[in-house]
Structures are given as structure tokens and as C-alpha cells.
N, C-alpha and C positions, 0 to 999 in steps of 0.2 A: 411604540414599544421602547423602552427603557435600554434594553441590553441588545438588539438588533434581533431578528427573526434564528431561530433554529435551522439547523441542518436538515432536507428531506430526506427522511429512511426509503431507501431502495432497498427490495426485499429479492435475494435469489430463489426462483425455482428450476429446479431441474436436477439434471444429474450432475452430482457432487464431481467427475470429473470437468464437467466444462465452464466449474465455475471461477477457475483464475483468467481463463478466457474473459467471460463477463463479464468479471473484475475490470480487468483493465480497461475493456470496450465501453459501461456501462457506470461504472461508481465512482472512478478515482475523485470525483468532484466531493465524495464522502467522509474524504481524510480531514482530521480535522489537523487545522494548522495551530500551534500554539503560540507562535510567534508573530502571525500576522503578518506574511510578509506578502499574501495575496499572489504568492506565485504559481500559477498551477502546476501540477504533477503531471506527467505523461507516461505513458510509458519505458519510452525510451530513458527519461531522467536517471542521470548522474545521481545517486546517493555517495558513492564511496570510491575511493583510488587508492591503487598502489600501484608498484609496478609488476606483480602479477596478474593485474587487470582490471575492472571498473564492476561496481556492482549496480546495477539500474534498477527502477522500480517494477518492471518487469521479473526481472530473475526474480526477487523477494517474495512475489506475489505468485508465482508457477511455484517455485521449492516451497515454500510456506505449503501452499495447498495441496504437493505432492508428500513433502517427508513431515511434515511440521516446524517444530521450532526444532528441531535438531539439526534440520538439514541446512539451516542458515550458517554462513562461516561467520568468524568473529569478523571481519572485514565489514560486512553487513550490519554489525551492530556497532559500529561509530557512529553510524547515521541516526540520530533520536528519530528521524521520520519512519525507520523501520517497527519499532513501536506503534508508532498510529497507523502507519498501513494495516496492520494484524488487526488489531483493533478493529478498523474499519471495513476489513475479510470478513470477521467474524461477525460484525454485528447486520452486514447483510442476508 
């Protein structure tokens, strides 16, 4: 192959509350990176800092999946990964 193998689609079923859970247990390997820097994500990952406190890939993916994109603070979108996290919430 030319361009390397595709991402595998993981498909959630179940109930729409336990799916940030999932999320994190199950997909984060889904995100796609655009810069290539081959680091994985966890949950616990650092996106964002200030000194009222850190935003991790976790909180992203629970708020995302409880309020939507509203309940994200701007802290949250410094981080261009918060984009693709959503992304990759939604396309499972």
C-alpha cells in the first residue's frame, strides 16, 4: 500500500450514557493524529494548562458526551486534539 493501512472503525452499541466510558476504555487508539507524532493518548493526557487547572482527555470526552460542545470551556480548545477527539466520539 502506497499511503499506509486505514484507521479500524470501532462501532459503539449500547446506551448513549455509557458511551464516554467506552470511549476512553475502548477507541482512544481512533483519534487520528495529524501531525504524526505517534504518541498515544490516554486518558489521563494532559491537553491543556492554566493555573486554574489542566484539561485531560478524559474531562473532553465525559463533557463532550454529557453537555456537547457547549459544555467545553475555551481552555479545552487550545488543544487542536480536542477537535479530533469529537471527531472520533462521534464517528464511533
Amino acid at each position: 500500500m502506497m499511503f499506509g493501512g486505514g484507521r479500524k472503525k470501532i462501532s459503539f452499541e449500547g446506551e448513549e450514557a455509557d458511551k464516554p466510558q467506552w470511549f476512553l476504555d475502548n477507541a482512544l487508539q481512533t483519534i487520528y493524529d495529524p501531525h504524526g507524532t505517534g504518541k498515544e493518548l490516554k486518558p489521563r493526557t494532559i491537553l491543556a494548562r492554566s493555573s486554574d487547572g489542566n484539561v485531560r482527555v478524559q474531562d473532553v470526552v465525559r463533557i463532550y458526551g454529557d453537555q456537547g460542545v457547549e459544555g467545553l470551556s475555551e481552555l479545552a480548545w487550545t488543544s487542536p486534539l480536542t477537535q479530533y477527539i469529537i471527531e472520533a466520539y462521534d464517528s464511533c
